[in-house]
C-alpha positions as CSV (number, residue, x, y, z in Angstrom):
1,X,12.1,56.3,16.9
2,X,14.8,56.5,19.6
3,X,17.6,54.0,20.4
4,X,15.8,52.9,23.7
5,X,12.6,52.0,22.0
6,X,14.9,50.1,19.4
7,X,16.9,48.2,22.2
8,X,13.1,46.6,23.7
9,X,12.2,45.9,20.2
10,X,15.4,43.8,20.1
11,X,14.9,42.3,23.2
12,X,11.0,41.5,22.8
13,X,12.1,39.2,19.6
14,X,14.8,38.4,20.8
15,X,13.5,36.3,23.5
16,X,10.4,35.5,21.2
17,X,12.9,33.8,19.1
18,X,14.2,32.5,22.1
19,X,10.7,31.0,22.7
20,X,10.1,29.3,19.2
21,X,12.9,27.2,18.8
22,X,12.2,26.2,22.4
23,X,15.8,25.3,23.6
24,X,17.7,25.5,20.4
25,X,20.0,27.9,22.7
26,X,23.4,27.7,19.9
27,X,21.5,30.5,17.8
28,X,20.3,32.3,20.8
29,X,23.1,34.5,21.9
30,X,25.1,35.2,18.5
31,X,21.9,35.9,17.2
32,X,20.7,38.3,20.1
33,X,23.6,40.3,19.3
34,X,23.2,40.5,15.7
35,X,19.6,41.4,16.0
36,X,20.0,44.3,18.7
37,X,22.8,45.5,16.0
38,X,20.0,45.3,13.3
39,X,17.5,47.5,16.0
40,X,20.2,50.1,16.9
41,X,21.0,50.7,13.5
42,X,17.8,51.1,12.0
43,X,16.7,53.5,15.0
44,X,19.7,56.0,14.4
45,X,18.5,55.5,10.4
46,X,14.8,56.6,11.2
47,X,13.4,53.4,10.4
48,X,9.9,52.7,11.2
49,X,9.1,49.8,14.1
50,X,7.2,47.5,11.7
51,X,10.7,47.8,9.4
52,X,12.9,47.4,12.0
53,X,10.7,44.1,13.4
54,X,10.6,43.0,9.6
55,X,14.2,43.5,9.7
56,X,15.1,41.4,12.5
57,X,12.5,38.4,11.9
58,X,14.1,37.7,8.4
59,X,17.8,38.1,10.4
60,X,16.2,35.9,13.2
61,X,14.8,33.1,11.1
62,X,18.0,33.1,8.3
63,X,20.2,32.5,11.7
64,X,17.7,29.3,12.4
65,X,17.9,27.9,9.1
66,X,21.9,27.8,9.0
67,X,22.0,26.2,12.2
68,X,19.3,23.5,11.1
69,X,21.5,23.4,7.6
70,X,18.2,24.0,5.8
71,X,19.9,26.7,3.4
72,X,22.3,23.9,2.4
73,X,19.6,21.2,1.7
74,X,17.7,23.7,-0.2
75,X,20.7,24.8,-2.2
76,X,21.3,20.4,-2.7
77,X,17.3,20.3,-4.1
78,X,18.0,22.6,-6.5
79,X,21.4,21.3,-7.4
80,X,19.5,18.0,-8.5
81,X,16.8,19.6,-10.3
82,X,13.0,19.5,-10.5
83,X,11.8,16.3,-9.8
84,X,9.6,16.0,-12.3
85,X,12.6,16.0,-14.6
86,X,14.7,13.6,-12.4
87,X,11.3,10.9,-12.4
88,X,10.8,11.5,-16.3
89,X,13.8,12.9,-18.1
90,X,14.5,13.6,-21.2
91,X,14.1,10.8,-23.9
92,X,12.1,8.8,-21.8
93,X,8.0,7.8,-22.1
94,X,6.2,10.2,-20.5
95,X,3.0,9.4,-21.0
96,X,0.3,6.0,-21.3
97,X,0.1,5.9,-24.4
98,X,4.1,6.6,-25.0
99,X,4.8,3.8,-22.9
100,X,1.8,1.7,-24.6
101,X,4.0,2.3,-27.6
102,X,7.1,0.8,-25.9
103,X,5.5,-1.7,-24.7
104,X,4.6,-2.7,-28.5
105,X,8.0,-2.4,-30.0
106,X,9.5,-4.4,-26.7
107,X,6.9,-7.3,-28.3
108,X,8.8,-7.0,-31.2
109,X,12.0,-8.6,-29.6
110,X,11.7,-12.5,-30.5
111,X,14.7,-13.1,-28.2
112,X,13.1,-12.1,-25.3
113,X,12.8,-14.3,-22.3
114,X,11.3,-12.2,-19.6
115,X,8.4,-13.0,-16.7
116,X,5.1,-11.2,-16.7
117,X,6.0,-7.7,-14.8
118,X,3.1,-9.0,-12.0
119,X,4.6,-12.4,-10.6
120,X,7.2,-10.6,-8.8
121,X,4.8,-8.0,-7.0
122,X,2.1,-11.5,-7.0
123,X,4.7,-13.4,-5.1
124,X,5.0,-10.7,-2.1
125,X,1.3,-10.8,-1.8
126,X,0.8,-14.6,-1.6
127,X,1.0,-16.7,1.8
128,X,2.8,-20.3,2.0
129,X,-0.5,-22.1,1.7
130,X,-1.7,-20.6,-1.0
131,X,1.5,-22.0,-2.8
132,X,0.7,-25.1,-1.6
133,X,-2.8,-24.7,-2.9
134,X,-1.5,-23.5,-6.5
135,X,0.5,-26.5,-6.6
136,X,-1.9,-28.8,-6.2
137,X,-4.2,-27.5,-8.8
138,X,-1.4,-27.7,-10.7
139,X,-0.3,-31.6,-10.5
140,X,-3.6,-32.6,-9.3
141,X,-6.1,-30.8,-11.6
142,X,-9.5,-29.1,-10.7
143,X,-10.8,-29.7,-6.8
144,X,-14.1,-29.7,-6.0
145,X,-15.6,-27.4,-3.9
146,X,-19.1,-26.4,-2.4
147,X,-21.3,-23.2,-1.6
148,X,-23.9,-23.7,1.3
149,X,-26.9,-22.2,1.1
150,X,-29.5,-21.9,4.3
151,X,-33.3,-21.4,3.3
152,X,-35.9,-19.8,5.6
153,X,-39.2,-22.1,5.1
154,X,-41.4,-19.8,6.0
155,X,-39.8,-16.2,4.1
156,X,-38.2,-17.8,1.6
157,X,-35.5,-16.1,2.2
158,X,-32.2,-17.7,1.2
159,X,-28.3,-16.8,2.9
160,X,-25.1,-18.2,2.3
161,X,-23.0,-19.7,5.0
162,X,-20.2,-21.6,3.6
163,X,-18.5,-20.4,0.6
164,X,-15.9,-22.3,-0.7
165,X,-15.7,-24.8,1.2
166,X,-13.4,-28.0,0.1
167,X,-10.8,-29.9,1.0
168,X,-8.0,-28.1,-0.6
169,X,-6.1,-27.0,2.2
170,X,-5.8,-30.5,3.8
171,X,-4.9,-32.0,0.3
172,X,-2.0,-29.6,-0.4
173,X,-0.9,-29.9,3.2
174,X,-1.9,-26.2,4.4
175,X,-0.4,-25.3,7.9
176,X,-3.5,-23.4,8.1
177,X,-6.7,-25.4,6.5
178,X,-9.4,-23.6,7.9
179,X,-7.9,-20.5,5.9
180,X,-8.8,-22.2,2.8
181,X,-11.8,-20.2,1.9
182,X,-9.5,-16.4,2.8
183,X,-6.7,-18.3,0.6
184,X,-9.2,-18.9,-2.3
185,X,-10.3,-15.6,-2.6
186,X,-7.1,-14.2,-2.9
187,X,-6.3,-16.3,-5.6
188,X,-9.2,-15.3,-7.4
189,X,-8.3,-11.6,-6.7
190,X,-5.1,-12.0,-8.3
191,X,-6.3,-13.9,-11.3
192,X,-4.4,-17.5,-10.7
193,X,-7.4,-19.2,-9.8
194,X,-11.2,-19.4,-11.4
195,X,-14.4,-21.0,-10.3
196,X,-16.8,-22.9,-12.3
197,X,-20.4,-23.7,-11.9
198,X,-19.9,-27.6,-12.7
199,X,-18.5,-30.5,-10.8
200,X,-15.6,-31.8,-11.4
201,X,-14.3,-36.0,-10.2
202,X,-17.0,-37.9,-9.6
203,X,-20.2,-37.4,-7.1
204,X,-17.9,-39.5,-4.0
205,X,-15.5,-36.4,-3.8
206,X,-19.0,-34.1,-3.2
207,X,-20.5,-36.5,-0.8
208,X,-17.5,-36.4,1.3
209,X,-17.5,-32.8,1.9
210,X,-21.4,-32.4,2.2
211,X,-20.4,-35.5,5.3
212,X,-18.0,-33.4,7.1
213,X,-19.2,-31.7,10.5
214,X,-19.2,-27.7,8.6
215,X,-22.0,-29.1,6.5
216,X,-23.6,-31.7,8.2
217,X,-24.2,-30.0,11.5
218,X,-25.9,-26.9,9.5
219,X,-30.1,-27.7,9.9
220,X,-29.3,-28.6,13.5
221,X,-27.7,-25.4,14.5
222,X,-29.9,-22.8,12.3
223,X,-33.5,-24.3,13.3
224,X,-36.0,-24.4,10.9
225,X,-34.1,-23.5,7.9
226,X,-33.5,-25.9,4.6
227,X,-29.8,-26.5,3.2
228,X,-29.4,-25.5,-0.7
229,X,-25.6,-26.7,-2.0
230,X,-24.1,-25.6,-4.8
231,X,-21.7,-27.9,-6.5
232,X,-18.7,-26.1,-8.1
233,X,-14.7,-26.9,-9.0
234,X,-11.3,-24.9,-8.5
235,X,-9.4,-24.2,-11.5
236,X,-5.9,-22.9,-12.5
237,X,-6.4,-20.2,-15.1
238,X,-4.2,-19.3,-18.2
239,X,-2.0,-17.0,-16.4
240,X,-1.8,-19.3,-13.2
241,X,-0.6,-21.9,-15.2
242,X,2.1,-19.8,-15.9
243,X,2.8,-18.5,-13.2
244,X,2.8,-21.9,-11.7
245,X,5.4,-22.6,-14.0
246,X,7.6,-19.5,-14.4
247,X,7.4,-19.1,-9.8
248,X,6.7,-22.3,-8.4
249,X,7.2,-25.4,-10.7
């Protein structure tokens, strides 16, 4: 291969390196010499183009990375260690049933006097109403609370329309009352709240939400359909009591 063939070589990635970083020009001229250097001197040497291009790629791209200070983050990576290590290191339970086993002896601790791990992350996911909600429950006891049912006469077939439908949100002073039903549900998601299938108060609390406009205005709207409602209550359970207490109280 002769020095002329060597010098377009050098030019031709040159400028293709040129090209990549599109306008990273700090590396462009240094490195233009150091690469035409790299072409001459493996043309006198009898190198082959492919080597020579090889050659001046790895030159090129080691140029890039000092000036983007990626040789010195990688050197930092490795300086911490795998992080593998760094999220489980030595000593410490690696696996579920090692840290079931913590868990256990941490039960063991009779001076211990900390929350459930959950009402912290619980308390992000919760909206002001629903606090509202939970304290009511709390102080007031179990609300009662309807499903609404729409029957076809003629199919049969049966749909509900309401679900959850109560009171709660305007008893516990809700910003937001006609979110009561989306509040409910996430209660129930996170395990603070619990329906049951029975009625709770007495049968004036039911009457008064089968008489608001939600429910009464149903067989007008929907034609020739029957209403079916379900009579059910709104209850704190086990853990929402104590959350109630440990969060809210």
């Amino acid at each position: 291969m002769n020095v002329g063939a060597g010098v377009q070589i050098a030019r031709a990635v040159a400028e293709t390196g040129a090209r990549a970083v599109s306008g990273v020009v700090t590396v462009g001229i240094d490195q233009t010499v150091t690469v035409s250097k790299e072409v001459l001197d493996g043309a006198r040497s009898g190198q082959s183009a492919d080597q020579i291009a090889n050659t001046v790629v790895q030159g090129w791209v080691g140029g890039v990375q000092r000036m983007l200070g990626i040789a010195e983050i990688e050197r930092q990576i490795n300086r911490l260690g795998d992080p593998a290590r760094i999220a489980h290191p030595p000593g410490a339970a690696t696996t579920l049933h090692e840290r079931g086993e913590a868990l256990l002896t941490r039960s063991t601790e009779v001076t211990s006097t900390e929350e459930h791990p959950a009402f912290a992350h619980i308390l992000t996911e919760l909206a002001p109403d629903e606090a509202r909600i939970i304290r009511l429950v709390a102080n007031e006891g179990p609300r009662p609370l309807i499903d609404v049912y729409l029957t076809n006469t003629f199919s049969r077939k049966t749909r509900q329309v309401l679900g959850h439908f109560s009171l709660v949100g305007e008893e516990a002073g809700a910003l937001h009352p006609e979110m009561t039903p989306v509040y409910i549900d996430n209660l129930l998601r996170h395990g603070i709240c619990r329906i049951a299938n029975y009625r709770v108060g007495n049968f004036e609390e039911y009457g008064l939400l089968e008489a608001q406009p939600a429910v009464r205005e149903l067989p007008g709207r929907m034609g020739r359909e029957r209403v079916k409602i379900k009579k059910r209550s709104l209850h704190l359970t086990g853990f929402g009591e104590a959350f109630y207490e440990t969060c809210l109280k």
